[in-house]
C-alpha positions as CSV (number, residue, x, y, z in Angstrom):
1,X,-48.0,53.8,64.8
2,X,-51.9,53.7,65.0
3,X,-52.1,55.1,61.7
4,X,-49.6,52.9,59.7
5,X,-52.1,50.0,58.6
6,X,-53.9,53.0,56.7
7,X,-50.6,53.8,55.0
8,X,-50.3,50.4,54.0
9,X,-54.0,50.3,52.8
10,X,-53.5,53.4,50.7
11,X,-50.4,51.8,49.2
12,X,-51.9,49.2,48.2
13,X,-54.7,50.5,46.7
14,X,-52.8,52.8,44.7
15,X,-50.2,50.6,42.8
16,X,-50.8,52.5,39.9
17,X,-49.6,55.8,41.4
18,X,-46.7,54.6,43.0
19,X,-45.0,53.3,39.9
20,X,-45.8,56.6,38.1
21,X,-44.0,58.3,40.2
22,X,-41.0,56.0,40.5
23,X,-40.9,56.1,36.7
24,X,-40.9,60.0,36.8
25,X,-38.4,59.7,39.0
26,X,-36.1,57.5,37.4
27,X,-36.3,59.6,34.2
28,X,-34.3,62.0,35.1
29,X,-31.5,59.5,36.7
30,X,-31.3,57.8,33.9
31,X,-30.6,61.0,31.4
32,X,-27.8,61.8,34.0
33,X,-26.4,57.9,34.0
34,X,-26.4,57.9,29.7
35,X,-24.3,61.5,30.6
36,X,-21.6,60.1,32.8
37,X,-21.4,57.0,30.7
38,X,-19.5,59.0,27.9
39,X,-16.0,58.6,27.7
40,X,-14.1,61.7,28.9
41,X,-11.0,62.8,26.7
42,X,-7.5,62.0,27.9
43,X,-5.9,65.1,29.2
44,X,-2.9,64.8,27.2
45,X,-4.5,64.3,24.2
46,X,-7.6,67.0,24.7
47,X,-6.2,69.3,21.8
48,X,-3.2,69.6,19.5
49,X,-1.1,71.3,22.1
50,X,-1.8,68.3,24.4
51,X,-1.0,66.2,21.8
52,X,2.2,67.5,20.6
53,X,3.6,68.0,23.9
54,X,2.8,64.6,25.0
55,X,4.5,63.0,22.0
56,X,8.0,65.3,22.0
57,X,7.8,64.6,26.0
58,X,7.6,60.6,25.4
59,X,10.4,60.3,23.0
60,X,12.4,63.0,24.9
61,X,12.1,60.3,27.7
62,X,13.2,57.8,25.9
63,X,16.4,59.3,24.9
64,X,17.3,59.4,28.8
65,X,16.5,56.0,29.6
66,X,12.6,55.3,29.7
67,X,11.5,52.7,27.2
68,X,8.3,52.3,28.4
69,X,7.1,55.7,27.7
70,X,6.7,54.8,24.3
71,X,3.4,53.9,24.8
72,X,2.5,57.5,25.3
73,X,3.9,58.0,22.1
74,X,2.3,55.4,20.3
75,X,-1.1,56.8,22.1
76,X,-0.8,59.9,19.9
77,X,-0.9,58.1,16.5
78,X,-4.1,57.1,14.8
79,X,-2.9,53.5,13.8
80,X,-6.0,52.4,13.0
81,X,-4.9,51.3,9.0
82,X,-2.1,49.3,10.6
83,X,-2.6,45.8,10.7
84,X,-2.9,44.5,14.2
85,X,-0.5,41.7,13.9
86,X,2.5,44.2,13.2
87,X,0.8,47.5,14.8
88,X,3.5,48.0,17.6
89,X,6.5,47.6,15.4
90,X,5.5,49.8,12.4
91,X,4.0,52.0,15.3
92,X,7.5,52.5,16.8
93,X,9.1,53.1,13.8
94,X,6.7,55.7,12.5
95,X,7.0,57.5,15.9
96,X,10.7,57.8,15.1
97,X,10.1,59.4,11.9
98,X,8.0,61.8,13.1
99,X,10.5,62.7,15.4
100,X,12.9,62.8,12.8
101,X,11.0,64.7,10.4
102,X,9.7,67.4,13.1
103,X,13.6,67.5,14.6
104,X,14.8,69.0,10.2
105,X,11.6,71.1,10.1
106,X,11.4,73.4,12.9
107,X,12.0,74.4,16.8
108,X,8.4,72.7,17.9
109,X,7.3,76.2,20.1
110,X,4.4,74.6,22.0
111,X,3.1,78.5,23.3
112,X,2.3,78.7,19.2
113,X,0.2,75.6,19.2
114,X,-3.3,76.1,19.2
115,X,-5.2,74.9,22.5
116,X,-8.4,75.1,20.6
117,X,-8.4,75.4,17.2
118,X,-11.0,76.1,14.7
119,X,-12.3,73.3,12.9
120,X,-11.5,69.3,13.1
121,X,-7.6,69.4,12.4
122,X,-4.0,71.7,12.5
123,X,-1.5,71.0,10.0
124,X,1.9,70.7,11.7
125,X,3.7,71.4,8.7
126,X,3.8,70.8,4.8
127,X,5.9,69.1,2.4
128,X,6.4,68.1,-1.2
129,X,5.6,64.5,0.0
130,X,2.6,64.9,2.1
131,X,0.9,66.7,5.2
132,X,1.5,66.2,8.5
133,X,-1.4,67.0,10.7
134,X,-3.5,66.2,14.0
135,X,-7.3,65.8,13.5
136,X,-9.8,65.5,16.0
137,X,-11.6,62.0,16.5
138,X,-14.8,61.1,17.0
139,X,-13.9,60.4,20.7
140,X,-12.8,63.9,21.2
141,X,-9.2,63.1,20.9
142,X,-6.3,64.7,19.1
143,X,-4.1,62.3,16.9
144,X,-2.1,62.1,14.2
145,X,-4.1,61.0,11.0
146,X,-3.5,57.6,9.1
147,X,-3.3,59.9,5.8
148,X,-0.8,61.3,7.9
149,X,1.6,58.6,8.7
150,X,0.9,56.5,5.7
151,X,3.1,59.6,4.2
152,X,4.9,59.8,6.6
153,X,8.2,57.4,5.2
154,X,8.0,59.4,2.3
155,X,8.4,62.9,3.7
156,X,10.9,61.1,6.1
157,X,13.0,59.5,3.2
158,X,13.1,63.2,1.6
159,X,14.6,64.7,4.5
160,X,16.9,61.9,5.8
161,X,19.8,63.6,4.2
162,X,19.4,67.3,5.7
163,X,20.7,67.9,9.1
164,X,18.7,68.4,12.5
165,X,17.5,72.1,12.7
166,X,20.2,74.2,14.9
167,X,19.9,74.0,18.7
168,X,18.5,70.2,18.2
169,X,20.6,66.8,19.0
170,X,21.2,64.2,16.6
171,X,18.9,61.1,17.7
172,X,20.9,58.4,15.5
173,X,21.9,56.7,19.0
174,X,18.2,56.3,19.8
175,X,16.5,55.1,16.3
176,X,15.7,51.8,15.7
177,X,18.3,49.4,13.4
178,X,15.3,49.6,10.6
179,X,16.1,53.5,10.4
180,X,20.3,53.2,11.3
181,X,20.4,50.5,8.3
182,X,18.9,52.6,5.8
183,X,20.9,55.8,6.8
184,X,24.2,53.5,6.2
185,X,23.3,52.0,2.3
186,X,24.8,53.7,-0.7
187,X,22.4,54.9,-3.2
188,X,22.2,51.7,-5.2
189,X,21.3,49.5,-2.6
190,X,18.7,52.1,-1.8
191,X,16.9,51.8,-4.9
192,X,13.8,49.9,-5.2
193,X,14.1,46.7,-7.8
194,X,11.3,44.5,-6.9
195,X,9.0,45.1,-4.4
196,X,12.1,46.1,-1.9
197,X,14.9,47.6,-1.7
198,X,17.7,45.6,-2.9
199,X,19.6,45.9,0.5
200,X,16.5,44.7,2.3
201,X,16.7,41.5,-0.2
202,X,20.6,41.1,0.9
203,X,19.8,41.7,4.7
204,X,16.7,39.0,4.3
205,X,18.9,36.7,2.8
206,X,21.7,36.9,5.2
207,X,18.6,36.7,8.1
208,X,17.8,33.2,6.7
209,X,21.4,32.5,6.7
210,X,22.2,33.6,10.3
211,X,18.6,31.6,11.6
212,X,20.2,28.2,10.1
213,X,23.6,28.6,10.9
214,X,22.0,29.5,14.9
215,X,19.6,26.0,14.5
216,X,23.0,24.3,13.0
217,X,25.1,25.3,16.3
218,X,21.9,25.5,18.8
219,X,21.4,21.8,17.3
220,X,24.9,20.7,18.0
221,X,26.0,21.7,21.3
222,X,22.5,20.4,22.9
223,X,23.3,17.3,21.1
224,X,26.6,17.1,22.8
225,X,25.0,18.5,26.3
226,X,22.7,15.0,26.0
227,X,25.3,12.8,25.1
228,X,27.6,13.5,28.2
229,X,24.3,13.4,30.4
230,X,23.4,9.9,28.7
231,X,26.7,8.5,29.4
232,X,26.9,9.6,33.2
233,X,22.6,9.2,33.9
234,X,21.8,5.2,34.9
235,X,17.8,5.8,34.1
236,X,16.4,4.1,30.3
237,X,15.5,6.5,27.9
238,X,14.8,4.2,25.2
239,X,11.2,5.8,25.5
240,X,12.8,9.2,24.6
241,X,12.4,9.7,20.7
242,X,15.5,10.2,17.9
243,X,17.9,9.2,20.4
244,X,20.6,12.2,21.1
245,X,18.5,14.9,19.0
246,X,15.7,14.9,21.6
247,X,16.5,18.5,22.3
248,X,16.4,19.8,18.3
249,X,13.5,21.5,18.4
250,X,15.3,24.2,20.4
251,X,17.3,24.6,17.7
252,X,14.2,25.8,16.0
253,X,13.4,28.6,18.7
254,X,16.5,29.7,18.2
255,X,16.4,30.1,14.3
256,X,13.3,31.6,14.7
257,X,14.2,34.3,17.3
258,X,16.8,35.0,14.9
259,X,14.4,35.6,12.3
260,X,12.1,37.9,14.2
261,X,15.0,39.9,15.3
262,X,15.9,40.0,11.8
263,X,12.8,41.2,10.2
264,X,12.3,43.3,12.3
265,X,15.6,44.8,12.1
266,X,14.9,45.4,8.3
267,X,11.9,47.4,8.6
268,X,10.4,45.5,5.9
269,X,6.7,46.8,4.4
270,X,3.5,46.0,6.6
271,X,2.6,43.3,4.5
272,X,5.7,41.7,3.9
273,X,6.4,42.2,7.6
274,X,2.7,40.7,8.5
275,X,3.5,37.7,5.9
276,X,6.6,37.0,7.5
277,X,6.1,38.0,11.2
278,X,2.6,35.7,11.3
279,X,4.8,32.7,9.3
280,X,7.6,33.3,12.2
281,X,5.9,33.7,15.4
282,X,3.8,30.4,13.9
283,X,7.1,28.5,13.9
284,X,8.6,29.9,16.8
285,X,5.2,28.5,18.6
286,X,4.9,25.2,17.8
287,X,8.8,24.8,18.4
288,X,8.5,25.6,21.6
289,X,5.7,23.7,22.3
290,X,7.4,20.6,20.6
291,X,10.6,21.5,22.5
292,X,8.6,21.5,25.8
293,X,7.0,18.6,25.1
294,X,10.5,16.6,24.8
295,X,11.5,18.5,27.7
296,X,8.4,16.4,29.3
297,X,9.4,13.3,27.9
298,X,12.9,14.0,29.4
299,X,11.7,14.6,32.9
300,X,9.4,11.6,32.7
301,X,11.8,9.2,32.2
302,X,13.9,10.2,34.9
303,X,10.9,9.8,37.5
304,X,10.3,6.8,35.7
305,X,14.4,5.4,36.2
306,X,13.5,7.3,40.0
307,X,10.6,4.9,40.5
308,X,11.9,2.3,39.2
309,X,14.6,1.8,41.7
310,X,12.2,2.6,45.0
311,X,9.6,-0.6,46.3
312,X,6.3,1.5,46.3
313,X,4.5,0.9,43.6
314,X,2.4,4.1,43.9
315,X,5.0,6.3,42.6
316,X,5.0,4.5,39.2
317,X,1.4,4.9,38.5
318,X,2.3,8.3,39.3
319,X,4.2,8.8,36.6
320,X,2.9,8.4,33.7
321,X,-0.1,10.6,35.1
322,X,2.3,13.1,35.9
323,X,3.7,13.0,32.5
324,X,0.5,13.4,30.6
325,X,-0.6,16.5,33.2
326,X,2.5,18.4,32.3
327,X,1.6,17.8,28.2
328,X,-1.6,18.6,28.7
329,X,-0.7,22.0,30.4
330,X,2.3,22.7,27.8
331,X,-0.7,22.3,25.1
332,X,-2.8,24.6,26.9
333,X,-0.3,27.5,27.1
334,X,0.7,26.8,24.1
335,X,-2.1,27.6,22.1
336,X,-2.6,30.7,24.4
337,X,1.2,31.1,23.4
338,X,0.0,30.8,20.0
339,X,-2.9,32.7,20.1
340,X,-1.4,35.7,21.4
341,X,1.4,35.9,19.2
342,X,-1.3,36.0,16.5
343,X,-3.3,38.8,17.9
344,X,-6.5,36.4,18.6
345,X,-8.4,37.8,21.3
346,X,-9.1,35.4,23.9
347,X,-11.7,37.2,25.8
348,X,-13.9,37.2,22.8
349,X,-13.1,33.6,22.1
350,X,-13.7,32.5,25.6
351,X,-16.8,33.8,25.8
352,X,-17.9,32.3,23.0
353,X,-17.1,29.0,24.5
354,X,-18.6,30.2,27.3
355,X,-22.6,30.2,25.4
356,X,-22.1,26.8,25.1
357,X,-21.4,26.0,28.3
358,X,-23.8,24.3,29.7
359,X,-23.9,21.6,26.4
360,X,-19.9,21.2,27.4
361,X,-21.3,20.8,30.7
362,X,-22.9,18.0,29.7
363,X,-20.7,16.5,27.2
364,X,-18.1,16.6,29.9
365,X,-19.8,14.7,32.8
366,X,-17.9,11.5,31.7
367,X,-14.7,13.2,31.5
368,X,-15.7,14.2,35.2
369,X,-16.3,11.4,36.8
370,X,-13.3,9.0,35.3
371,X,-11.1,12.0,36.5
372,X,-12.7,11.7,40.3
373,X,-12.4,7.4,39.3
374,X,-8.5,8.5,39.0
375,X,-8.1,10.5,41.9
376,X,-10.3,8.1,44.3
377,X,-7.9,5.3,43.1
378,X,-4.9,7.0,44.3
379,X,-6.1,8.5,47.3
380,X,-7.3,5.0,48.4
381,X,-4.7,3.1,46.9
382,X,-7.6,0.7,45.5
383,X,-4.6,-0.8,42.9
384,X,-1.4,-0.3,41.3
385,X,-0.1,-1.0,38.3
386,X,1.2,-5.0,38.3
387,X,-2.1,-6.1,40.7
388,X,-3.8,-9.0,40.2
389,X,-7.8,-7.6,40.3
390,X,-10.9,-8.4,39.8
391,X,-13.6,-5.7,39.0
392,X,-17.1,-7.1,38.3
393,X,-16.4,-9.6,35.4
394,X,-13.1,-8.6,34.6
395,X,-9.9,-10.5,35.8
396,X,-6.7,-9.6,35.2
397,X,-3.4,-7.8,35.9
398,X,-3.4,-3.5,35.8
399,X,-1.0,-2.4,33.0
400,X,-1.6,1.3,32.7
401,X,-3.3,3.3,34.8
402,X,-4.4,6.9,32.4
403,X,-7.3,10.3,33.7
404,X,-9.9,8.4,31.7
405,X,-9.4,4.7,32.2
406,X,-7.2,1.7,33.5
407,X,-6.0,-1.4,31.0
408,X,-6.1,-4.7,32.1
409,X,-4.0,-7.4,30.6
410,X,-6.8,-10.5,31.4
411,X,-5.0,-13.9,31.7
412,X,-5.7,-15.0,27.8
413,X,-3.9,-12.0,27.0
414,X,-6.8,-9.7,25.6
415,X,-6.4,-5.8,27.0
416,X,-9.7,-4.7,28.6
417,X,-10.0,-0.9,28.7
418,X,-12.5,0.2,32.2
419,X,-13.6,3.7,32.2
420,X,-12.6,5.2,36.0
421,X,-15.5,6.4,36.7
422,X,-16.6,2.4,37.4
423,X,-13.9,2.2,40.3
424,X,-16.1,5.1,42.5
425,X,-19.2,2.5,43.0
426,X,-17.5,-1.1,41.6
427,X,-16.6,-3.8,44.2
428,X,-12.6,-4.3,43.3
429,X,-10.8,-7.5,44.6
430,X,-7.4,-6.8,44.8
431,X,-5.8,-10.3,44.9
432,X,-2.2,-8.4,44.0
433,X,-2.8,-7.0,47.8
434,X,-3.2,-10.4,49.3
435,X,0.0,-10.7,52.2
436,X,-0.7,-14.6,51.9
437,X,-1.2,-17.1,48.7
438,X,-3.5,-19.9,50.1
439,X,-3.2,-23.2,48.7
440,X,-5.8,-26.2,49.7
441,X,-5.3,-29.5,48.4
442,X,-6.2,-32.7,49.1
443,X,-3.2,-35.6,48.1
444,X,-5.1,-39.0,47.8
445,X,-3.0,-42.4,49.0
446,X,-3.4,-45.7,48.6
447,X,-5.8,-47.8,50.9
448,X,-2.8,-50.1,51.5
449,X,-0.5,-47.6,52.7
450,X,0.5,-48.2,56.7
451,X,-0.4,-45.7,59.4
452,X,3.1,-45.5,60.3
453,X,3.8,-44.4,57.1
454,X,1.2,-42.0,56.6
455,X,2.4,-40.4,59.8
456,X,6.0,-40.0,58.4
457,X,4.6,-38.4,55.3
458,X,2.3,-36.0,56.8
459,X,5.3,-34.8,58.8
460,X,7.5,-35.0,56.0
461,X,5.2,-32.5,54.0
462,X,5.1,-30.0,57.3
463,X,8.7,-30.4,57.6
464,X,8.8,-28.8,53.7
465,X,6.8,-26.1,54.9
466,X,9.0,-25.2,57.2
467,X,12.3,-25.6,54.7
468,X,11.0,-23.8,52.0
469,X,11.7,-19.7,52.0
470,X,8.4,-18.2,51.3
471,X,6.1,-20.4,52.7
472,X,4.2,-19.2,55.9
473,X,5.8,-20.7,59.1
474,X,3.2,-19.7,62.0
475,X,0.2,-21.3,60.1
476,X,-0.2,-24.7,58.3
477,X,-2.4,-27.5,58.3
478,X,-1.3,-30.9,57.1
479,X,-3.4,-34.4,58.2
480,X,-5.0,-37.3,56.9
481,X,-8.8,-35.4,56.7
482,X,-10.4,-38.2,55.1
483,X,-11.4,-41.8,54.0
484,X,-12.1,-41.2,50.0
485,X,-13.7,-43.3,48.1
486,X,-10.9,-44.6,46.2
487,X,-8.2,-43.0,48.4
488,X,-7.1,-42.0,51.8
489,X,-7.2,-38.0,51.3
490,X,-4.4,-36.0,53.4
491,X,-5.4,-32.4,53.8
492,X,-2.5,-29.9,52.8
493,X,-3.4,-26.0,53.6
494,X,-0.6,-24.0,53.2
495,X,0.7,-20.2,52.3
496,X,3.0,-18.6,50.4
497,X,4.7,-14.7,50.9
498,X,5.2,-13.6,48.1
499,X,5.0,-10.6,46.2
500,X,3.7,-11.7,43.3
501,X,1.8,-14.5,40.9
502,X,4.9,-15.2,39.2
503,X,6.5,-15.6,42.6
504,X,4.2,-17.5,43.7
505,X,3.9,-20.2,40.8
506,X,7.3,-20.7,41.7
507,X,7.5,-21.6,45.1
508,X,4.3,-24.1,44.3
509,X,6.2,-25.6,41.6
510,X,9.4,-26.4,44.1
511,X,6.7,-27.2,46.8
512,X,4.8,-29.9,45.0
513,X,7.9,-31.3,43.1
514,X,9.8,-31.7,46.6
515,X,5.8,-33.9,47.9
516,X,6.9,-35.9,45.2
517,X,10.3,-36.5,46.0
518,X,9.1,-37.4,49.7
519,X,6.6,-39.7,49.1
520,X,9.0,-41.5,46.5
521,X,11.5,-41.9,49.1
522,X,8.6,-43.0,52.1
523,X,7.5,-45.4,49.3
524,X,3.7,-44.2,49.6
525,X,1.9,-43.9,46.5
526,X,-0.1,-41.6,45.6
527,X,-3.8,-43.0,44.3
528,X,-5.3,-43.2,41.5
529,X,-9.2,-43.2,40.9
530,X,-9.8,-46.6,40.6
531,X,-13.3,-48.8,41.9
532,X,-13.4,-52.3,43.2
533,X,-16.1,-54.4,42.2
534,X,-17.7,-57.0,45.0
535,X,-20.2,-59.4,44.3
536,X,-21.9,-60.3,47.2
537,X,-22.9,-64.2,48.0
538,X,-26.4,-64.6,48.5
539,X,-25.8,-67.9,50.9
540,X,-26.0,-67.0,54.3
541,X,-22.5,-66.6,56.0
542,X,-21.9,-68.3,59.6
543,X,-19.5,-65.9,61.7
544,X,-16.0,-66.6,61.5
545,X,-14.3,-67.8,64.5
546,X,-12.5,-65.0,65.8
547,X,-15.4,-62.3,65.4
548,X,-16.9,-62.1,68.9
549,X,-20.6,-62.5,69.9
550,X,-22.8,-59.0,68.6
551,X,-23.1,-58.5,72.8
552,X,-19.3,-58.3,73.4
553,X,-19.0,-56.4,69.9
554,X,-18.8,-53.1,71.2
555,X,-16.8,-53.4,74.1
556,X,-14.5,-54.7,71.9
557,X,-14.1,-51.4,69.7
558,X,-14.0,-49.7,72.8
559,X,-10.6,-51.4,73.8
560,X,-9.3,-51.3,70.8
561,X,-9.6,-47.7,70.1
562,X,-7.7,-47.0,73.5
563,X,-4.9,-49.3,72.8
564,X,-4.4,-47.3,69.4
565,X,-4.7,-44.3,71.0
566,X,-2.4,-45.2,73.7
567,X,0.4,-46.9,71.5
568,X,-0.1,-43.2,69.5
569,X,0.2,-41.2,72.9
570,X,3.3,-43.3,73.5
571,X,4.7,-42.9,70.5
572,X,4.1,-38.9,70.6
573,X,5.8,-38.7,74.2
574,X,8.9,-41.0,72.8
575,X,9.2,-38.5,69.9
């Protein structure tokens, strides 16, 4: 240990030397790492031997049950010309030609197959049509060419007459309806007019045919399926579009499936087949993304009619949200939908997107925060929709509560659009979640009007409170609170529960109507703002003979403010 600082020293001095070495170290690593990092060949396609037997083995598994192994077979065909929108299909059909054609050629003897042949390629065999032959890619593996297989429907047409070779089974059971359908049309349906055969013309035509009759009948029994649910559902679904044919765009899937089944059926030509396959799965996607988004529509009004007929308001703001989550989502895997029926790559797309991620990053920080404005509104139950609020400057009643913002319906009937993301810091005054409607007034009477009187209306007022329905029972305040100037002001305070402003203008409209009704009948009038002028007499005024002396004056008011409030605690106690 005494000696390590002097490693450390020598170290350091030598920086130089060190990373030398490391890089003549890593040298060779390096040369070994761009070695491994070469592919290695597939086993079963490592030479023509390989190759063939790993193609007769697929399709001989097929033939006893195994669809899947296909994709071995396909794996030994260069299909590299083929475009990639109909690679599979013409893929599977030219794997069964080749199977055909090998099956009227010869017993395949795989011991006779070269396991490493001189040169690039063996030819399998040759024909008046063509060659059929497996060439070595640049990958090391063993296929069969594209010049191959784009003779291959030639040399398979010129041998579709001649019987398997002895010793081998007939594989009409097992090949596709393209190849079955050719095998069964006469000679002059076989012949080539225009651009197809003619019986490929008939069997389009009567593809189109079956696809619309399937929409017609598709069509008409969901039609009758909605009409019978209409009838016995109690929800509205006047928000649901075209009434009973809500459900026609599955009508459209299934003309569409028809028509994929069809053309494929047909074994058309690769580009007719990638003109018509890209025109059909294009359909066939935005069908079913128009059928699922009346599906939605469907579903939403039945939590709607479900909300409808529960008290908590929470469940219908719900709703809607619900509603535009689920079209959101059915637009999402729809164009996934989409794009994978077209062959986009995704990947390759998404990372694309994903370069400019940090710009949507930013773009999106709006979007964000009016989503958390959303979410913090439901989790604290800030509002629903129907509340009277007030947030900042805005007053009004919620009509629509949305991911990005909230309408408010203000009280001259404009519609004020707030962004969520203000409900995270804004001060909100829910007045929709008051449990009591205050009302303070203050009803002015005449000067003239007796005590007595006065008495007998205050008590006729708390005696309304106490009649009418709504109004609060436990709490109320009604007393003469003041001498006015032009009036004798009686204090009402009062509270209404009710569950709304409508309610609530009501019940003050029966309330004040019935303070008129009792102060007709009491005969005590309500005042009006009125002055009384009093000109003063300058002359000096002896006192009147009943005033007492300013030394008695006080004693005076002192009885006579315990005689009025005896004859009141008298009258209280008789009461």
């Amino acid at each position: 240990m005494r000696h390590l600082h002097w490693i450390f020293l020598l170290l350091w001095l030598m920086p130089g030397g060190l990373v030398l070495a490391a890089d003549q170290g890593a040298a060779p690593a390096a040369k070994v790492a761009s070695t491994a990092e070469k592919p290695a060949v597939p086993p079963e396609l490592a030479s023509p031997r390989d190759t063939l037997a790993t193609f007769l083995g697929a399709m001989n598994d097929i033939k006893r049950g195994d669809p899947k192994r296909i994709d071995d077979a396909l794996a030994t065909l260069d299909l590299s010309d083929i475009n990639p929108l109909v690679r599979r299909e013409r893929g599977e059909t030219l794997a069964w030609q080749l199977l055909e054609v090998m099956d009227r050629t010869k017993v395949v003897d795989l011991k006779k197959v070269p396991h490493r042949p001189k040169g690039n390629e063996w030819i399998f065999a040759r024909y008046d049509q063509g060659v059929i032959r497996l060439k070595r890619q640049e990958d090391g593996r063993w296929l069969f060419d594209a010049a191959s297989l784009r003779q291959l429907p030639a040399i398979y047409e010129s041998l579709s007459k001649s019987a398997p070779v002895k010793g081998l089974e007939d594989n009409s059971e097992y090949l596709p309806w393209e190849i079955r359908l050719q095998r069964m049309m006469p000679a002059p349906l076989r012949h080539k007019t225009l651009l197809l055969e003619n019986w490929r013309w008939l069997a389009l035509l009567l593809v189109v045919v079956i696809g619309v009759l399937a929409d017609w009948v598709v069509s008409f029994l969901l039609r009758r399926l909605m009409r019978r649910w209409l009838r016995r559902s109690s929800g509205d679904y006047s928000t649901v579009e075209d009434g009973e044919n809500r459900l026609r765009p599955l009508g459209l899937v299934a003309m569409s499936a028809v028509w994929w089944i069809g053309i494929n059926a047909i074994g058309l030509p690769e580009l007719a087949l990638v003109i018509l396959s890209v025109a059909v799965k294009a359909l066939a996607s935005l069908a079913a993304v128009w059928a699922a988004y009346r599906l939605v529509d469907i579903f939403a009004a039945w939590l709607r009619a479900r909300a409808e007929a529960t008290d908590n308001k929470i469940d219908d703001v719900l709703v809607p949200l619900i509603s535009r989550s689920l079209k959101i989502f059915v637009t999402v895997v729809g164009l996934i939908f989409i794009a994978d029926n077209l062959n986009i790559d995704i990947t390759s797309l998404l990372a694309g997107l994903g370069l400019g991620g940090l710009a949507f990053a930013l773009a999106a920080k709006d979007m964000v925060q009016n989503l958390f404005g959303s979410v913090t509104v439901l989790l604290d139950r800030t509002f629903t929709v129907g509340d009277w609020i007030v947030v900042d400057d805005i007053e009004g009643s919620v009509e629509e509560m949305g991911f990005r913002s909230t309408r408010i319906r203000t009280f001259y009937n404009s519609l004020v659009t707030v962004p969520n993301s203000r409900f995270i810091t804004a001060k909100v005054d829910n007045m929709g979640k008051r449990r009591y409607r205050r009302y303070k007034a203050h009803f002015g009477i005449a000067y003239d009007t007796p005590p007595e009187r006065i008495e007998a209306f205050c008590e006729a007022l708390r005696e309304l409170v106490r009649e009418h329905p709504y109004m609060r029972k436990d709490y109320f305040h009604i007393y003469l609170n003041d001498l006015a100037d032009s009036s004798l002001s009686v204090l009402v305070y009062v509270f209404w529960e009710t569950p709304d402003w409508a309610t609530e203008l009501r019940e003050r409209h029966r309330f004040l109507l019935d303070c008129l009704r009792v102060a007709s009948e009491l005969e005590v009038e309500y005042a009006f703002p009125t002055q009384t002028v009093y000109l003063r007499n300058e002359e000096h005024q002896p006192p009147l003979p009943g005033d007492p002396p300013p030394s008695q004056a006080a004693q005076r008011g002192r009885e006579t403010a315990r005689q009025v409030v005896a004859r009141s605690r008298e009258a209280l106690a008789a009461e």
